[in-house]
N, C-alpha and C positions, 0 to 999 in steps of 0.2 A: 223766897222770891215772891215778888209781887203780883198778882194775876191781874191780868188787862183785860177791858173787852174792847174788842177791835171791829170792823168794818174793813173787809177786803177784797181787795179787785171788785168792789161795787161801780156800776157800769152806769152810766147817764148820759142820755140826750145833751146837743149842744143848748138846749132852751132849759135842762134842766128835770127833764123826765127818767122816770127808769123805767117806765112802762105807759101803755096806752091803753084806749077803753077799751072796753067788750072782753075779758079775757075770758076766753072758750075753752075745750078741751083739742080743739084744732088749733086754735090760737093762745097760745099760755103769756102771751105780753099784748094782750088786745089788740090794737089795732099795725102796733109797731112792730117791725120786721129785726126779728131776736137775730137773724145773718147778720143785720150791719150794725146793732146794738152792738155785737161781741164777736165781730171778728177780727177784731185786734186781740183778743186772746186765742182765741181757733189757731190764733196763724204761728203762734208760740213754740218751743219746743217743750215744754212742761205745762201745756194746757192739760189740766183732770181729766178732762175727758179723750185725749187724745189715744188712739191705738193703731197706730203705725208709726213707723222713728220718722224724722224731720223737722220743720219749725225752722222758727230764727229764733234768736237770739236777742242782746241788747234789753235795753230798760223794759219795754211788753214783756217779756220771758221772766226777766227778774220780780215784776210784779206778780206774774200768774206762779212761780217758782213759792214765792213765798204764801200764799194761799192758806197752805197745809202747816207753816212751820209754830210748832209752839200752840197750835189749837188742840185745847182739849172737848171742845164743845161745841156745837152751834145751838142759835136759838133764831126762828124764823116765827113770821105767820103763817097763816094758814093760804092765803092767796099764791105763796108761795112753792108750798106745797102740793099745791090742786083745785080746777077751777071751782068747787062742788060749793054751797055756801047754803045755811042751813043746819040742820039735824043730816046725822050723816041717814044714808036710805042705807046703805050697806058699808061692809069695811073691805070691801074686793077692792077698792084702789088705795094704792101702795105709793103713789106720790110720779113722776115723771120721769125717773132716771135709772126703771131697769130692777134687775136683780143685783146689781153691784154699785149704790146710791156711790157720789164721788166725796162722803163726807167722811167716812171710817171712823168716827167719833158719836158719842150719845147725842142726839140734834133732842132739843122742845120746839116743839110747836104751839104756838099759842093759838088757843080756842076758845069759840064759847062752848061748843058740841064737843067733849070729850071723846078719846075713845081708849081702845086699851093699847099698849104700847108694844111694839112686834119691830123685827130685827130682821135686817136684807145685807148677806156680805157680812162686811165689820161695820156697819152702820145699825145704832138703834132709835127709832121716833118713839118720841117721849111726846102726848098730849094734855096740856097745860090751859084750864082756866085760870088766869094768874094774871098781878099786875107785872109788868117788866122788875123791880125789886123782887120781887118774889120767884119769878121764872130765874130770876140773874141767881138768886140764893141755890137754885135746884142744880143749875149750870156750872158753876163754881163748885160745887162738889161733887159733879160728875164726871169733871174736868181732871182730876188725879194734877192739883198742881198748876196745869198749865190754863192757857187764856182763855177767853171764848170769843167766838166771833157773832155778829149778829148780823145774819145772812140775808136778812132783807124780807117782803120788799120793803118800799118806800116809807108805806104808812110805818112798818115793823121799826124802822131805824129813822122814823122822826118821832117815834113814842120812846125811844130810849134818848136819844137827845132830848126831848122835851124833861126827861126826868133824870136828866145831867148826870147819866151812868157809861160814857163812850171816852174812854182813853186817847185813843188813837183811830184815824180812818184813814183809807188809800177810796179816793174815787177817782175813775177815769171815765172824764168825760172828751167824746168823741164829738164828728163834725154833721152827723144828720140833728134833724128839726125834727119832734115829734111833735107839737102842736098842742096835745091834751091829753089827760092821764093822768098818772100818781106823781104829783112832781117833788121833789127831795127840798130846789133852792130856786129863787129867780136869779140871785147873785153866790156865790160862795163865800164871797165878804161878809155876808148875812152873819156866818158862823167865827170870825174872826174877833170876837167880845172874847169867846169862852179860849179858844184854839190860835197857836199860831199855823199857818198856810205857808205850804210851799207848791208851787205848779210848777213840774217839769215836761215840756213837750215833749215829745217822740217821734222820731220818723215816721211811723205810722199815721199820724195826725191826731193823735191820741194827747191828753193833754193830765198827767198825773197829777193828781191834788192832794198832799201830803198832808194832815192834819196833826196836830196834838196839843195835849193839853197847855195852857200856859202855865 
């Protein structure tokens, strides 16, 4: 079987951003308000993060449903990871999501400041100076098999399309305006040479963008 890397339930501005400036450790998507960035997944009955039953259902669900399925890896940056940039000063910060990370799979991180690799739950961070080929090479066999996802952010998943290693992506992009920030695309069209494009809207007002290879 063939292993993919994929791109999913990655989340964008209607102008095209998936994040804004100043990202703090108050602030982890700078200036943008992560409630309206992603609460079309929040509102899901199979959002990762959720811990009480409810949710809807329909196309949001089925996106955030499929999240997990068939990934054996993630590979993110470091902005992703934590605001901290630099040499790290310590390694007491473990990333933003807790003792129970929602990835339960080997994640890399890519860095230029290494560090050593330590384990939360069923989730391990793996710290990578690497180019994306080479990170993909670590990920693919850590993967047991299956695909890997490349969880962002922005800059993270326009360095692996710039180096024509993305199979397949799900972006959903919603109806706020962020203005300025890491932006992904001005047009989606942009990416329609390499991919064909499908947009399905949603009741939510969510607008799914189905990508794959030609």
């Amino acid at each position: 079987m063939t292993q993919l890397v994929r791109v999913q339930n990655f989340t964008l501005s209607s102008d095209g951003y998936g994040a804004g400036e100043g990202q703090s450790f108050e602030r982890p998507f700078g200036h943008a308000d992560p409630s309206e960035l992603f609460a079309w997944a929040g509102a899901t009955a199979h959002w990762p993060n959720r811990t009480e039953p409810g949710g809807g259902y329909g196309l949001d669900d089925y996106c955030t449903r499929d999240f997990h399925n068939n990934i054996g890896a993630e590979i993110m940056g470091r902005n992703k990871f934590g605001p901290q940039r630099g040499p790290w000063e310590n390694y007491d910060w473990q990333g933003w999501w807790g003792e129970e990370p929602p990835f339960h799979t080997p994640v890399f991180v890519l860095t230029h400041h290494v560090r050593p690799s330590f384990t939360l739950g069923e989730t391990t961070f793996h710290f990578l100076d690497a180019s994306p080929k080479e990170a993909l090479a670590q990920a693919f066999a850590a993967a047991d098999g299956k695909d890997v996802r490349i969880g962002g952010g922005v800059n993270t998943v326009r360095e692996f399309l710039d180096a024509d290693l993305i199979d397949q992506m799900h972006i959903a992009v919603g109806r706020l305006e962020i203005g300025r920030g890491e932006r992904l695309w001005s047009n989606p069209e942009e990416l329609t040479d390499r991919f064909h494009l499908e947009q399905i809207p949603s009741p939510s007002g969510m607008v799914h963008h189905f990508f794959w290879r030609r």
